[in-house]
N, C-alpha and C positions, 0 to 999 in steps of 0.2 A: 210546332213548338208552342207552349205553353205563355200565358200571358204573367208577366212577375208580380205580384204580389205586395199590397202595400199600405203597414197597417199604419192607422191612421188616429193618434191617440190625442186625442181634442176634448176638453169640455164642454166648450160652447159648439154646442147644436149647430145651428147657423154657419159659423167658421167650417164646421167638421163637414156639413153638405155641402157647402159651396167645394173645397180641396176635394172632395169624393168625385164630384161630378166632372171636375176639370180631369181626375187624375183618370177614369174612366172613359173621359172624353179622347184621352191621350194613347188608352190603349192597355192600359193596369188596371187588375183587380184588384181590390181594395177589401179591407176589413177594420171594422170600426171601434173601439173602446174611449170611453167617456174619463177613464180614469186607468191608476197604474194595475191596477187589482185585475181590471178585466182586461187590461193588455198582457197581464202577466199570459191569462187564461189563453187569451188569441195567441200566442208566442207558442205556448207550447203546444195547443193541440195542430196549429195548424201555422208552421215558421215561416215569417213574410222572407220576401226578400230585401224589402231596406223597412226602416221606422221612420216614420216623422211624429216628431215627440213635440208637443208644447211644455214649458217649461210652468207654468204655473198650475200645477192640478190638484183636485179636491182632496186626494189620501196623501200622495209623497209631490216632490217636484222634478223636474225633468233630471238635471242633473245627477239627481241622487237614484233615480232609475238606470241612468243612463249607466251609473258605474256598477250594478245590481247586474245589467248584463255584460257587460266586462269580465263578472267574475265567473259567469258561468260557462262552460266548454260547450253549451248547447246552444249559446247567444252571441259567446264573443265576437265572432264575426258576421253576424247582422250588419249591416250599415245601417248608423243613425244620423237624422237632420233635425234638427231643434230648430225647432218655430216659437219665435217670441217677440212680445214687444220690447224687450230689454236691450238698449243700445248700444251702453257704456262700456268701451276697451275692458273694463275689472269684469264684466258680465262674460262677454266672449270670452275673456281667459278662462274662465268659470267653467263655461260649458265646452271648450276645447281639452280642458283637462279633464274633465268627467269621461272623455273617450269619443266625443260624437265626432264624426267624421265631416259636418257643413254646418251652417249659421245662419240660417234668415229670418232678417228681423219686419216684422208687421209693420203698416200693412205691404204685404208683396204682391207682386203682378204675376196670371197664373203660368206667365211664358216662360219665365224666371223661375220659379218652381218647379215645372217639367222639366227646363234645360239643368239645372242642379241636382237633379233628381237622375238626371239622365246619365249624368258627369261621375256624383257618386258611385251608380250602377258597374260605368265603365270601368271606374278604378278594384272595383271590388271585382270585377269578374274582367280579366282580364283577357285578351284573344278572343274575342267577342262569347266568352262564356264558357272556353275550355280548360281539360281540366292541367294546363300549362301554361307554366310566367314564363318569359324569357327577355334577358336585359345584355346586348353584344357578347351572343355563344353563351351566358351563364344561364341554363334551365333545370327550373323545378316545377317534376312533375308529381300535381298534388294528390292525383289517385295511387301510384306508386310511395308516396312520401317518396322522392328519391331527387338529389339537387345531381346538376352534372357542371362541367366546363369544358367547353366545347368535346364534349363527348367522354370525359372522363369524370369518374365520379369523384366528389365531394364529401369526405366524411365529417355530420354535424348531428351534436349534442340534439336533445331534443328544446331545449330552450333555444341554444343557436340557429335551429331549423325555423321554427317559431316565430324569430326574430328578421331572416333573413324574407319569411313568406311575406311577415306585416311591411318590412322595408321593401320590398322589392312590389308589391299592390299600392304602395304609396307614394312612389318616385317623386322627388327633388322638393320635398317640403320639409323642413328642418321641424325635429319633433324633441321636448325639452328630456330629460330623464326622466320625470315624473310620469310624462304621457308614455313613455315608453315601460314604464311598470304598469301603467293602468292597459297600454292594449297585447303586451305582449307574457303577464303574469295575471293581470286582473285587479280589480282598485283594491281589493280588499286584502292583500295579500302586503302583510307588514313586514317589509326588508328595506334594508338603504338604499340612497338611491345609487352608493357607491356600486354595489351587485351589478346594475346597469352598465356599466366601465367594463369589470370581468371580462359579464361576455360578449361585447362590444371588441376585446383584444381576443376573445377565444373563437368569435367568429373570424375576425380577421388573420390572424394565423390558421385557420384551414382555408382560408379565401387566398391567403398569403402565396402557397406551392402552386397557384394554378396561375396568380398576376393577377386576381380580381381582388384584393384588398383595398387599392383603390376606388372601388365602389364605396366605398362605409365610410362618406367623409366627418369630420368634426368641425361643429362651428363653432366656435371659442365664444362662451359666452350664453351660448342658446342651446347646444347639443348638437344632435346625429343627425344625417340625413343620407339616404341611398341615392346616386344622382349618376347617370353614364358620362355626365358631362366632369369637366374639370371642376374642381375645390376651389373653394376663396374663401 
């Protein structure tokens, strides 16, 4: 099996060798861009398996990259980690609604970057990298496109499919409506966030005939979250 892949979009020199050598140390190939222009270029001739993005760079800044691949079908599900010095709660909401998937702020320790790197990985590729999610008997299989419950099939839209992949690779973390346009339609794409509700009740009525409706809970106040465990 092949080593994963991990591009590495830093300005400062210095910064970018240091992560290189650790993430290398650790067992991943790595690929280097100074700015968004030439990560754009690494992204597409050759697609890491996660990003780590600094937020402050020479053409665009992390955030406004970060939802650039949101919109595209060839990026959205990259896993990204924005590395920043920026500390402030207003700043994390920032780059959490942009789409990035983790948050660490400088300077950080390189144990702690592996093990969040690692963490991301796992959420993103689930069953240690196959091509099946599965959450008590509800499975989707993503080389088939095909969702089941406990053995029988699930008929879903392709937004609702879409919706239930991102919630079901992201278990029991409550994600606002807006974050749910940005990972599951893309940042760029200008509709309400009422939309998000829709199909929110149009997944849950085909979840509904099988008893998994209960997975899609609602947090008053904050939004959706996919959880096996019980709602509060």
């Amino acid at each position: 099996m092949s080593a994963q892949r991990i591009l590495v979009v830093e300005d400062d020199e210095g910064i970018r060798r240091m992560i290189v050598f650790n993430l290398q140390r650790a067992g991943y190939e790595t690929i280097e861009a100074g700015d968004c222009r030439s990560a754009r270029i690494a992204v597409t001739d050759d697609k890491p398996d996660l990003i780590l993005l600094d937020w402050m760079l020479p053409d665009q800044n992390g955030p406004e990259f970060a939802r650039s691949l949101r919109r595209e079908e060839l990026t959205r599900d990259i896993p990204v980690i924005m590395l920043t010095a920026r500390t402030l709660e207003d700043d994390k909401i920032r780059g959490f609604e942009s789409g990035v998937d983790d948050y660490i702020t400088k300077p950080f320790a390189s144990r702690e970057l592996i093990a969040r790197i690692n963490a991301v990985l796992r959420r993103a590729s689930p069953a240690g990298g196959d091509d099946q999610i599965e959450a008590n008997g509800l499975v989707m299989n993503i080389a088939s496109h095909r969702v089941t419950a406990r053995g029988k099939p699930v008929e879903l839209g392709p937004t609702e499919y879409r919706m239930l992949k991102f919630f079901m690779t992201h278990q029991d973390r409550v994600y606002s409506r807006a974050q749910l346009l940005d990972h599951v339609w893309g940042g760029g794409v200008y509709i309400e966030e009422r939309t998000v509700d829709v199909h929110i009740l149009r997944l849950r009525k085909a979840l509904a005939s099988h008893k998994y409706d209960h997975l899609i809970q609602t947090v008053r106040g904050a939004g959706y979250r996919f959880s096996i465990k019980g709602g509060g």
